[in-house]
ZAMAR-136008 format. One record per residue (C-alpha): x, y, z; residue in one letter. Coordinates in pm, whole numbers, padded with zeros to 5 digits, always signed. Example, Ala and Ser with C-alpha at 12.3 -4.5 7.8 and 13.67 -1.06 7.14 Angstrom:
<pts>
+01230-00450+00780A/+01367-00106+00714S/
</pts>
This chain:
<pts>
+02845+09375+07607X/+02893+09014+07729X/+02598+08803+07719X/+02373+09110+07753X/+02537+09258+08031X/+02679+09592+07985X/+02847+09609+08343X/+03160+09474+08371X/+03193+09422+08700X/+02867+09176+08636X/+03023+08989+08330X/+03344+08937+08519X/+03151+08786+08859X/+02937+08579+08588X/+03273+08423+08429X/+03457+08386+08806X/+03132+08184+08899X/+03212+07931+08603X/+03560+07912+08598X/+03529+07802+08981X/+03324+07595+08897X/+03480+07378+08647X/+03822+07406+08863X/+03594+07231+09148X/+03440+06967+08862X/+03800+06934+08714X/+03950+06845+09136X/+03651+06630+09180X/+03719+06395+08912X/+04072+06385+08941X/+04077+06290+09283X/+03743+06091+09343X/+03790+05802+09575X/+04138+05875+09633X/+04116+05838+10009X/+04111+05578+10285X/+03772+05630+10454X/+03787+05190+10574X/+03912+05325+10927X/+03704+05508+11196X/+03863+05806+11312X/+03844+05855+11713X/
</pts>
């Protein structure tokens, strides 16, 4: 039982959710500010 869930289908959903998470934290900081947004795109 992880976390008090005995399904695990539910546990493994649960741990996806945070592991996507911190990939999208992790891509966020890495490449924060990294573009060239000075120009207006037409």
């Amino acid at each position: 039982m992880f976390l008090g869930m005995s399904d695990p289908w539910v546990a493994a959903a649960y741990i996806a959710n945070i592991a996507v998470t911190l990939v999208c934290v992790v891509y966020g900081i890495c490449f924060y500010n990294s573009g060239d947004d000075s120009e207006v795109e037409k």
